[in-house]
C-alpha positions in Angstrom: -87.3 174.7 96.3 -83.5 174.5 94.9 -82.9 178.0 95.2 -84.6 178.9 98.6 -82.6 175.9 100.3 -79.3 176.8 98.5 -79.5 180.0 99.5 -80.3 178.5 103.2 -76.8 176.7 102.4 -74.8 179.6 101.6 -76.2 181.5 104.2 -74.6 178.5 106.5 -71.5 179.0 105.2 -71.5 182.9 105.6 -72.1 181.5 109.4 -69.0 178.9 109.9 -66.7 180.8 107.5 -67.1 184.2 110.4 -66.8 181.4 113.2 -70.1 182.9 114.7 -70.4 179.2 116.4 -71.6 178.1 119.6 -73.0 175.7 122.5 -76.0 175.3 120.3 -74.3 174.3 117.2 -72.7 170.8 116.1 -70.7 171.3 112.9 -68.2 168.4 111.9 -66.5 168.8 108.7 -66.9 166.8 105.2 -63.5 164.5 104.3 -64.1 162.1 101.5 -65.6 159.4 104.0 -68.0 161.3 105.9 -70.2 164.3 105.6 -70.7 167.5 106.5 -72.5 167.7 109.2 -74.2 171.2 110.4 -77.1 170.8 113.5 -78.0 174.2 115.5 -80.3 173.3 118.3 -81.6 176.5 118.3 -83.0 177.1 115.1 -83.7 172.9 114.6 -81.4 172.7 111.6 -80.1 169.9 110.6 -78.0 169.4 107.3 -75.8 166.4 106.5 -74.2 166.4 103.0 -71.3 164.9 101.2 -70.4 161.2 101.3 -71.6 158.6 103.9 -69.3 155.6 104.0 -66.7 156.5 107.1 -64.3 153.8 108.5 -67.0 153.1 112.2 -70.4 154.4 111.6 -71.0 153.9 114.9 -68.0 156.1 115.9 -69.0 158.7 113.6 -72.1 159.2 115.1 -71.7 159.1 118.5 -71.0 163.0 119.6 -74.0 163.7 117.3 -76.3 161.5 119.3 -74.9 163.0 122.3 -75.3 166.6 120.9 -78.8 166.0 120.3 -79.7 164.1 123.3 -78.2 167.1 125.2 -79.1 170.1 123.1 -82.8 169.2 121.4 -84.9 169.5 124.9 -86.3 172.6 124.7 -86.0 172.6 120.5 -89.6 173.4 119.1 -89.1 173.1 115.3 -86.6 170.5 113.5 -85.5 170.8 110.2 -83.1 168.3 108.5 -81.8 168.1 104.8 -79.9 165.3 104.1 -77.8 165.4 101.0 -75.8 162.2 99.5 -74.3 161.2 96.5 -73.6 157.2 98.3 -74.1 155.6 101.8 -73.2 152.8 103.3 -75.2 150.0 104.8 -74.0 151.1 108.6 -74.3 154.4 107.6 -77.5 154.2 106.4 -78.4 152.4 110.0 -77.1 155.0 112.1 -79.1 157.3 110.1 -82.5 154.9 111.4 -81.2 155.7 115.0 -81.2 159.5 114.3 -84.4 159.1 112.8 -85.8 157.2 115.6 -84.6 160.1 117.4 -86.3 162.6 115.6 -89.6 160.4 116.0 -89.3 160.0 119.7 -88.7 164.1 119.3 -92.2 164.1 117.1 -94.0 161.9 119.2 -92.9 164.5 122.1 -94.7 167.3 120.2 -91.7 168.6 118.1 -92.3 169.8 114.8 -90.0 167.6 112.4 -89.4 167.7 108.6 -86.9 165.8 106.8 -86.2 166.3 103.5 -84.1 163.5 101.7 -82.5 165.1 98.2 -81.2 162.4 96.0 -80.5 163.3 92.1 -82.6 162.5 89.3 -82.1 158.9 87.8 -80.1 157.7 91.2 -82.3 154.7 91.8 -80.3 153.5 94.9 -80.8 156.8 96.5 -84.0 157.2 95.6 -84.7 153.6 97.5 -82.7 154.5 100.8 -85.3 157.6 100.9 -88.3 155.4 100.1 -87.2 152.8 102.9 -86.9 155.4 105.9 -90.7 156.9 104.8 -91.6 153.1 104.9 -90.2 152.8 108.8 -90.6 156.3 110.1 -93.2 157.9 111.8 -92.1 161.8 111.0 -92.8 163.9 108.2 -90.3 163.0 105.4 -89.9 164.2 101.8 -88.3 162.7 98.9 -87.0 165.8 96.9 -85.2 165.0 93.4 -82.5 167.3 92.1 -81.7 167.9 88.5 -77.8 168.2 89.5 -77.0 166.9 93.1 -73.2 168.2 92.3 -74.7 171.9 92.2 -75.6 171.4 97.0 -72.5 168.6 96.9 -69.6 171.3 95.9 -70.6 174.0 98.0 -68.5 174.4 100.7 -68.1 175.6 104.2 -64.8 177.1 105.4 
């Protein structure tokens, strides 16, 4: 499962780094506050990765509510892979109102995976994943990596 998704990663970054964006793709980049953030509408990706502790939470997340309130209507398959090393608690409450988006999305007859990576032995982590399954209505995996550093460091430029 590490490779095939890494190599959905890289493949990602072949994608920004030729500026082959468009209409159908959200991509904010990672500082050392707040994450990466890649969501294509078209093919239902979603990837969040790096660090989620910015200055307004609420601010941070705003354009990518929009972007999916504006772009996901006519998305049939979602995919999301969120990757962090440490949240915040308003982060991780933002990330229950894009959830809950995802769900109303489900409930809608969208097909929606999450996948919540979190490395081996990082208890909090491992927690913040088990509390979203224990709220959420949508199909939601806990995946532990040996070495979270290995998706953390690859970048997108």
């Amino acid at each position: 499962m590490e490779k095939s998704f890494l190599d959905q990663l890289n493949h990602l970054r072949d994608i920004v780094s030729t500026n082959l964006l468009d209409n159908n793709i959200l991509h904010i980049e990672e500082t050392s506050r707040s994450p990466f953030v890649y969501i294509n509408s078209e093919s239902g990706k979603i990837i969040f990765k790096g660090h989620g502790i910015p200055e307004n939470s609420n601010e941070f997340f705003k354009p990518i509510f929009d972007f999916i309130e504006k772009n996901f209507k006519n998305t049939k398959d979602i995919e999301g892979h969120f990757i962090f090393c440490y949240n915040n608690s308003s982060f991780e409450k933002e990330l229950v109102f894009l959830y809950l988006r995802l769900s109303t999305l489900y409930k809608n007859g969208v097909n929606v995976e999450c996948n919540w990576y979190y490395e081996k032995d990082d208890e909090r982590m491992l927690e913040a994943g088990e509390d979203f399954i224990s709220i959420l209505r949508i199909p939601f995996n806990l995946v532990e990596l040996e070495d979270l550093k290995v998706f953390l460091n690859l970048k997108f430029d």
